[in-house]
C-alpha positions in Angstrom: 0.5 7.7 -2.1 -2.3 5.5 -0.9 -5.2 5.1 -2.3 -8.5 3.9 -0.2 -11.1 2.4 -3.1 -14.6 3.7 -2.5 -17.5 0.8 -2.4 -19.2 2.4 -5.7 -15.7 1.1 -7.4 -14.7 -3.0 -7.7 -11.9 -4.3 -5.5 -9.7 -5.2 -8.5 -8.6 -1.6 -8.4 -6.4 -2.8 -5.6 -4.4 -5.4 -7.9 -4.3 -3.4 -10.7 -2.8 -0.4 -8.7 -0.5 -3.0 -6.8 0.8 -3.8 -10.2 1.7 -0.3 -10.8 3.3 0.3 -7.7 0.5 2.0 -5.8 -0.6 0.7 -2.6 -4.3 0.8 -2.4 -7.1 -0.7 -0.4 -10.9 -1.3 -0.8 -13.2 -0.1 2.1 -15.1 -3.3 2.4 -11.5 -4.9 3.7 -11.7 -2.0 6.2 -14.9 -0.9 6.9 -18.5 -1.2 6.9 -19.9 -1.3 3.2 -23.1 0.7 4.7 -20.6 3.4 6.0 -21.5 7.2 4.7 -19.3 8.9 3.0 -18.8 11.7 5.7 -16.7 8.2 7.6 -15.1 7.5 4.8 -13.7 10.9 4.4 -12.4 10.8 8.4 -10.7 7.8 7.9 -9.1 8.8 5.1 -7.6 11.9 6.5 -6.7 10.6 10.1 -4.8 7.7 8.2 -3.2 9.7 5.0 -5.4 8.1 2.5 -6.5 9.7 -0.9 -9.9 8.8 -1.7 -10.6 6.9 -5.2 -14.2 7.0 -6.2 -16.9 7.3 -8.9 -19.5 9.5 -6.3 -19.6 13.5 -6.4 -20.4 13.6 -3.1 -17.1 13.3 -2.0 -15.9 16.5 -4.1 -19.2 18.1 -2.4 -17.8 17.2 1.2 -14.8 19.0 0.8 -16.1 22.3 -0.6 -18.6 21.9 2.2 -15.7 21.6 4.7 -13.0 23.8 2.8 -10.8 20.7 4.2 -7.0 20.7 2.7 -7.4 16.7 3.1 -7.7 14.2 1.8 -7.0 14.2 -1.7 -9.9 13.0 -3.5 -9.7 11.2 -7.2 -12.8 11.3 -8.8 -13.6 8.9 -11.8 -16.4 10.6 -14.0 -17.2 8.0 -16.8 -19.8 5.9 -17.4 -18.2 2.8 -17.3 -15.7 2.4 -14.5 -14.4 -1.3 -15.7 -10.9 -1.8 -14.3 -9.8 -3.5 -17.2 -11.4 -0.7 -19.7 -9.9 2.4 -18.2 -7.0 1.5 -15.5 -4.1 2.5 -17.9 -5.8 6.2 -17.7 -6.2 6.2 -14.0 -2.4 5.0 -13.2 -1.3 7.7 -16.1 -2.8 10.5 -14.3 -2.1 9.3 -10.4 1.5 9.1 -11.0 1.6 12.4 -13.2 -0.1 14.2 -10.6 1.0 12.6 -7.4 2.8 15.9 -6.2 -0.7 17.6 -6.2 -2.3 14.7 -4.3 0.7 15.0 -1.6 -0.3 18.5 -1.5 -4.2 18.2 -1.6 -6.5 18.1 -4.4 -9.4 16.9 -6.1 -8.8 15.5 -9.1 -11.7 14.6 -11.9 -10.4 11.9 -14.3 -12.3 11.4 -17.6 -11.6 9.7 -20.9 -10.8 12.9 -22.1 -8.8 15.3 -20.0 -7.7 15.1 -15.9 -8.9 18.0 -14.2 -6.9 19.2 -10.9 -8.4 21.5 -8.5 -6.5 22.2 -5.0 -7.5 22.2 -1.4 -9.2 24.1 -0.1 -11.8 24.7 -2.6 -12.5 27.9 -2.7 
């Protein structure tokens, strides 16, 4: 699995999910941090990233697109502190990484992980 950090998340993702065995990388290091979303998404797919972000639209571009990739990971909390909530993020990516191999959108919250695969339907 590899994760590609949306800009509306901090760069320390990246270490933390280094230290966890997950190779990740931040879109600024790659991209433009004015990029839309809709760029974001291409990449992702044409380079077998899952995307790992805190913005619906994502989840809205691939209902739009009834795409079967990229995987999308969807942090919906309040407060998105590395520190605070990483040990719930890791738990759930390497619990579900099957379904991201496969395709899905996944909604993370400090309650329950919700999995739903692609295409949306």
């Amino acid at each position: 699995m590899k994760l590609l950090i949306d800009m509306n998340l901090s760069p320390q993702w990246v270490d933390i999910f280094a230290s966890s065995g997950i190779e990740a990388v931040h879109w600024s290091a790659i991209g433009d941090t004015d990029s839309p979303d809709s760029e974001i998404m291409e990449y992702a797919q044409k380079h077998d990233y899952t995307v790992f972000t805190h913005d619906l639209d994502f989840g809205s571009i691939l209902a739009i697109t009834s795409s079967g990739k990229p995987s999308v990971i969807q942090l919906r909390m309040g407060v998105v502190i590395p520190d605070n909530i990483a040990h719930i993020a890791v738990s759930a990516l390497k619990n579900l990484s099957d379904d991201i191999d496969k395709g899905a959108l996944i909604t993370i919250d400090q309650r329950k992980t919700r999995v739903s695969l692609l295409p949306l339907r």
